[in-house]
Backbone as CSV, one residue per row, in Angstrom:
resi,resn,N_x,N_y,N_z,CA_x,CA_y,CA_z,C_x,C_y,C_z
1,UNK,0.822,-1.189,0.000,0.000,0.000,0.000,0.865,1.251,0.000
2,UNK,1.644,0.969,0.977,2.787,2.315,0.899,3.134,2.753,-0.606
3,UNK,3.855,1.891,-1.227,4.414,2.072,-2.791,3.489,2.478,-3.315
4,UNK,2.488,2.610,-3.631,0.670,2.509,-4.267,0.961,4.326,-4.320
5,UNK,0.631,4.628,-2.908,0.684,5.989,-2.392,1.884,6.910,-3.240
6,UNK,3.281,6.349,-2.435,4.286,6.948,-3.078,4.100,6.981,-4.725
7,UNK,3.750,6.314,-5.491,3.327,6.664,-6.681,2.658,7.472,-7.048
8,UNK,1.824,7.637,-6.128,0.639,8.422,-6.853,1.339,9.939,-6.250
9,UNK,2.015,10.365,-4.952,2.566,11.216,-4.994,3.121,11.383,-6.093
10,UNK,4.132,10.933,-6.469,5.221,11.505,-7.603,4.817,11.179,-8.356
11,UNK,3.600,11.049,-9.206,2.401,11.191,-10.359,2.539,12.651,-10.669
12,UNK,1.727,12.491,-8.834,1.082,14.528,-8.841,2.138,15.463,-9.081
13,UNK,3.432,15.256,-8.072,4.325,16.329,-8.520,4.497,16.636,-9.855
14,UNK,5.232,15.232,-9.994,5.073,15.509,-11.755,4.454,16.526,-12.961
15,UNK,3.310,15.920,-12.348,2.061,16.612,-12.991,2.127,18.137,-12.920
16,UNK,2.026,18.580,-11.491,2.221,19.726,-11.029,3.030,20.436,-11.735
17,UNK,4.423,20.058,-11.668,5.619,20.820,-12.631,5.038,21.317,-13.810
18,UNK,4.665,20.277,-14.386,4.389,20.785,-15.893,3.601,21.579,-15.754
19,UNK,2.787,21.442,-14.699,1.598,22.767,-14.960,1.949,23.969,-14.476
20,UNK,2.590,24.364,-13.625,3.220,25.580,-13.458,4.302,25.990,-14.362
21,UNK,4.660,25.653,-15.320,4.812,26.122,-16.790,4.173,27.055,-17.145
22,UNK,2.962,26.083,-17.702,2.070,26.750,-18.625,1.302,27.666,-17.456
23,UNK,0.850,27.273,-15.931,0.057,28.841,-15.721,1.145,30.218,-15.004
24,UNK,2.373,30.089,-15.308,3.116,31.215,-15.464,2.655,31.770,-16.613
25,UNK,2.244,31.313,-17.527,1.721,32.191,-18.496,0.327,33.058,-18.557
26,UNK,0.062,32.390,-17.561,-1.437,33.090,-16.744,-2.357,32.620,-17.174
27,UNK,-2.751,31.576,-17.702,-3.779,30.589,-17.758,-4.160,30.161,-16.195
28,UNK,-5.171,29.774,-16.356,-5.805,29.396,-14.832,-6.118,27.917,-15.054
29,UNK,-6.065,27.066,-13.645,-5.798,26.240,-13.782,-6.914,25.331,-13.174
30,UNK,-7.767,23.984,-13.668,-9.113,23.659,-13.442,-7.818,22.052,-12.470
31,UNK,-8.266,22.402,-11.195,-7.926,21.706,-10.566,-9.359,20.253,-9.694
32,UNK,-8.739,19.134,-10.045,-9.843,17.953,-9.737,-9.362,16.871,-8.348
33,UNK,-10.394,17.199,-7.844,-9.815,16.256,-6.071,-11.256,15.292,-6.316
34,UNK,-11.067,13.942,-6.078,-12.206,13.090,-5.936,-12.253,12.056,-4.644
35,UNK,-13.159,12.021,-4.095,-12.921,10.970,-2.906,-13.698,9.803,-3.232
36,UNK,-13.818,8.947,-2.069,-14.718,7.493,-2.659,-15.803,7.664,-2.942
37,UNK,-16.766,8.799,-2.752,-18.026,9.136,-2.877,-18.177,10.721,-3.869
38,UNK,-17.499,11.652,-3.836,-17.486,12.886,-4.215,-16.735,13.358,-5.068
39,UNK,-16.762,14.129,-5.818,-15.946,14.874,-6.584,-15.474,16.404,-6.855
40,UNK,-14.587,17.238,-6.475,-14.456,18.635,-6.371,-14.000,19.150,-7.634
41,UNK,-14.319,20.134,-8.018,-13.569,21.105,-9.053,-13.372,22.572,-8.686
42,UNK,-12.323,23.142,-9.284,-12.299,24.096,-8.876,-11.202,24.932,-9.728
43,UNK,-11.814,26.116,-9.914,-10.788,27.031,-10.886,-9.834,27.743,-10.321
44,UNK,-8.264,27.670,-10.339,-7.723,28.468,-9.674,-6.836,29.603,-10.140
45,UNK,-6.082,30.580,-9.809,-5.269,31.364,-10.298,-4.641,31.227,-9.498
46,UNK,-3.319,30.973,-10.016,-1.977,30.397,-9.219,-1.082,31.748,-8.984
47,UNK,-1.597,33.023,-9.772,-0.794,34.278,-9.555,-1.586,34.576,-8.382
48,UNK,-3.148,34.847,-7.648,-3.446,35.481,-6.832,-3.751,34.195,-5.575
49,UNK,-3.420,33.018,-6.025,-3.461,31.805,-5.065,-4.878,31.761,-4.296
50,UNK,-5.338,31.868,-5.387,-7.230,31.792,-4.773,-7.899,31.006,-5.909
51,UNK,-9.150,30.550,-5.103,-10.105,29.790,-6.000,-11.229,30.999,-6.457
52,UNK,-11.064,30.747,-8.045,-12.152,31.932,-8.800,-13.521,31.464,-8.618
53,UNK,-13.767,29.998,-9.055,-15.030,29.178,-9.690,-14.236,27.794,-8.860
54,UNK,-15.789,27.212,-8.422,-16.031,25.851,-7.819,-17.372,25.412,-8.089
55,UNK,-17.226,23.790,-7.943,-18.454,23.251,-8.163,-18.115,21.603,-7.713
56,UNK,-19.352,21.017,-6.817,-18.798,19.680,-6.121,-19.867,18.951,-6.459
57,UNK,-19.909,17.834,-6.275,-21.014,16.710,-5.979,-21.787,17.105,-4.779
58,UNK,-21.354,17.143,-4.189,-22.332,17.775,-2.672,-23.265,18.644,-2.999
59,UNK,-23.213,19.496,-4.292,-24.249,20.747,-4.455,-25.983,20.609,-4.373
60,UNK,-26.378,21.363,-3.890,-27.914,20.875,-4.213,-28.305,21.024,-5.910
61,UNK,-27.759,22.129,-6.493,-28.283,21.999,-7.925,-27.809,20.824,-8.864
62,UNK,-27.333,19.800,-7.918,-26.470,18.232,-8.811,-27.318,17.521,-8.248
63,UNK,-27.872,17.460,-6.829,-28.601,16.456,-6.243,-29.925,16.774,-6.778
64,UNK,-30.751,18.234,-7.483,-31.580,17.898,-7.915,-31.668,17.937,-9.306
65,UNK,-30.565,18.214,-10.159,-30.862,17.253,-11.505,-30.586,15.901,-11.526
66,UNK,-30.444,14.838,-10.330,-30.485,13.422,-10.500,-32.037,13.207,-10.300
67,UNK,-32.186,14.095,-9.593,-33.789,13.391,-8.694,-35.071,13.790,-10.251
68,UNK,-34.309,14.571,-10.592,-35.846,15.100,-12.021,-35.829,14.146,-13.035
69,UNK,-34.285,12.843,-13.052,-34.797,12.228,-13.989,-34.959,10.781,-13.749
70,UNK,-35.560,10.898,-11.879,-36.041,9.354,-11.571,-35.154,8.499,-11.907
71,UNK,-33.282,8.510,-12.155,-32.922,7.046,-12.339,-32.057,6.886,-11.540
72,UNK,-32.054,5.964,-10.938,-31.101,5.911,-9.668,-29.308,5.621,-9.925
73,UNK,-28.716,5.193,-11.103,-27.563,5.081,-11.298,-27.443,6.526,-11.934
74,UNK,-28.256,7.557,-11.734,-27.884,9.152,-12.589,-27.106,9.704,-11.010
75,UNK,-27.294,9.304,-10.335,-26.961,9.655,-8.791,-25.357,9.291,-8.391
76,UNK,-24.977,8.759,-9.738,-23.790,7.612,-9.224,-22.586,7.915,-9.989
77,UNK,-21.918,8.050,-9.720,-20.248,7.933,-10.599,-20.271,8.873,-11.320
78,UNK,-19.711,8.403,-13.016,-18.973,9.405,-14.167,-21.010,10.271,-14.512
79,UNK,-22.135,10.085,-14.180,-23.139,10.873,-14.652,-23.322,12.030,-13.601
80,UNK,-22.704,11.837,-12.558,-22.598,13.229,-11.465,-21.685,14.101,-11.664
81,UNK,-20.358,13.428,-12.195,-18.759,13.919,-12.860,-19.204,14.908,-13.707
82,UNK,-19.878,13.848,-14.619,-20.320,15.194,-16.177,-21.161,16.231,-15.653
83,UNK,-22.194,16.243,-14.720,-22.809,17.176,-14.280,-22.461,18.453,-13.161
84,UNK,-21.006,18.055,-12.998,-19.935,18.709,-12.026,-19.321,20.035,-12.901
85,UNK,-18.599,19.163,-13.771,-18.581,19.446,-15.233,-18.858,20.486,-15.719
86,UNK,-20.006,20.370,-16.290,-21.141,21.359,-16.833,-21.464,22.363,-16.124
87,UNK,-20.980,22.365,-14.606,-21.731,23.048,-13.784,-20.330,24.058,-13.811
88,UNK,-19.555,23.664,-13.322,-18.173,24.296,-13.255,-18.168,25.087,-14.352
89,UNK,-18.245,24.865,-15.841,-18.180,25.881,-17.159,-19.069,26.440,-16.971
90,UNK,-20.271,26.804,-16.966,-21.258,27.438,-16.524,-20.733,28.870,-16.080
91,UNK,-20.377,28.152,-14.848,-20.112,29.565,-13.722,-18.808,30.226,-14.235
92,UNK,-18.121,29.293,-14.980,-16.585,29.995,-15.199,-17.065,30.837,-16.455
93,UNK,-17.721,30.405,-17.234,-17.997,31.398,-18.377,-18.802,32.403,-18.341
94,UNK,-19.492,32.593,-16.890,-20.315,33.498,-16.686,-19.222,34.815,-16.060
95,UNK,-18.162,34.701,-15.733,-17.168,35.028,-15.333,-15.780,35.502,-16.238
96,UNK,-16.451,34.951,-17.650,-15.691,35.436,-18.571,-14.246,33.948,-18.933
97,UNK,-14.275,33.194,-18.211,-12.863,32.501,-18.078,-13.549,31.354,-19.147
98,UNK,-12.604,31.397,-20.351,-12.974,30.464,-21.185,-11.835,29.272,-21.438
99,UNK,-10.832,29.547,-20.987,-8.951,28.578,-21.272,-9.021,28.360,-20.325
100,UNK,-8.481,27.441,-19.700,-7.815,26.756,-18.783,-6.437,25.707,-19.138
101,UNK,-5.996,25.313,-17.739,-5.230,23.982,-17.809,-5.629,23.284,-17.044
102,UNK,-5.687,21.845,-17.504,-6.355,21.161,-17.026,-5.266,20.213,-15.846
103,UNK,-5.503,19.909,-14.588,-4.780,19.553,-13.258,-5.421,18.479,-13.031
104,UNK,-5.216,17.028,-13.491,-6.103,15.773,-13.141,-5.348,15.580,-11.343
105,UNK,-4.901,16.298,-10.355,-4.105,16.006,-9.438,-3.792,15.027,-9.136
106,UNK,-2.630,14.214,-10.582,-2.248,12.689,-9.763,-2.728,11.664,-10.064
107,UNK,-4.482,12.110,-10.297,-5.168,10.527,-10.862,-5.400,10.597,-12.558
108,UNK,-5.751,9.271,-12.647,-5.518,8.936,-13.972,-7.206,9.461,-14.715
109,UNK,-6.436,10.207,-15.911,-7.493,10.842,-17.341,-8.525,9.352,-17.074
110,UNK,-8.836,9.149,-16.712,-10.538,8.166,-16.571,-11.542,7.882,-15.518
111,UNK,-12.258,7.452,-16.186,-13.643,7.488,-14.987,-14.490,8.876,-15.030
112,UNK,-14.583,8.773,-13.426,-14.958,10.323,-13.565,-14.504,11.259,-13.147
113,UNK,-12.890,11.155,-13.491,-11.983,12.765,-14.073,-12.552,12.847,-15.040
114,UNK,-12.493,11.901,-16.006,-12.655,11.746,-17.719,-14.063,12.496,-17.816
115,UNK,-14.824,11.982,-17.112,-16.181,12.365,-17.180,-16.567,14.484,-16.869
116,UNK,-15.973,14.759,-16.039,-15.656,15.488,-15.383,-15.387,16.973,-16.380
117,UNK,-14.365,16.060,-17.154,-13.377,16.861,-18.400,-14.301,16.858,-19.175
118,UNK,-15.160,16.204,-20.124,-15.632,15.683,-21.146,-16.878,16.894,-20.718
119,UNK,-17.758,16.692,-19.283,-18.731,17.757,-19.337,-17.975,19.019,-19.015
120,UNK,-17.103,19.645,-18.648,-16.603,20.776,-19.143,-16.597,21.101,-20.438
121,UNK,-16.028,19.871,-21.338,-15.031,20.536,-22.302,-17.019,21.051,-23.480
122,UNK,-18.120,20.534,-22.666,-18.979,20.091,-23.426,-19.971,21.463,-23.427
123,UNK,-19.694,22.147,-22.527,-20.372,23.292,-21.965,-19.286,24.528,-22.550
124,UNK,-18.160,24.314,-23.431,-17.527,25.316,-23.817,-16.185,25.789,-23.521
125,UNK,-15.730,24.973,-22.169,-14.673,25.276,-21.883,-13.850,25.001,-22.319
126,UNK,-12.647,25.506,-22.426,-11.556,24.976,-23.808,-9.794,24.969,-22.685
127,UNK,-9.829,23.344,-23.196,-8.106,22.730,-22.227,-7.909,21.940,-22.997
């Protein structure tokens, strides 16, 4: 289990590096934390070290577009991701922020990161 971990640390750093590259250039950066049940997003600017735009699974406007379409696996996994997603571009484009870089922190482009990305990228946002 230890090794498991240590991997996935030096995934993220990894990861990290490269991305503070590109948002020295002042791109903002769509950062993704998921737990066994939840999923976070969140837009950040790494020049003023604050979160602009957020959007989680926990929200009530996610818990009630599962409930309007009566199906109980809409409640579950990569169909809450995409609706995280969607929700996150929304608010960021209402805000004007249309680029980003995209920060999978560590975990792997699938599931519902993938999902996550896919309803962003679907609502307009461009990474």
């Amino acid at each position: 289990m230890k090794a498991a971990r240590q991997a996935f640390v030096r995934r993220q750093q990894r990861k990290r590096r490269r991305l503070r590259a590109v948002c020295a250039e002042g791109r903002l950066r769509l950062s993704v934390f998921r737990s066994q049940r939840q999923i976070y997003a969140h837009i950040v600017d790494d020049r003023l070290h604050g979160t602009l735009v957020s959007a989680t699974s926990l929200e009530k406007e996610i818990r009630t577009r599962g409930d309007k379409d009566n199906n109980k696996d809409n409640n579950k996994g990569c169909a809450v991701a995409r609706q995280v997603g969607e929700l996150l571009a929304e608010r960021a484009l209402k805000i004007k922020v249309e680029r980003v870089a995209f920060d999978c922190g560590g975990y792997q482009y699938h599931g519902r990161v993938r999902a996550l990305a896919e309803g962003a990228r679907e609502k307009g946002l461009l990474f």
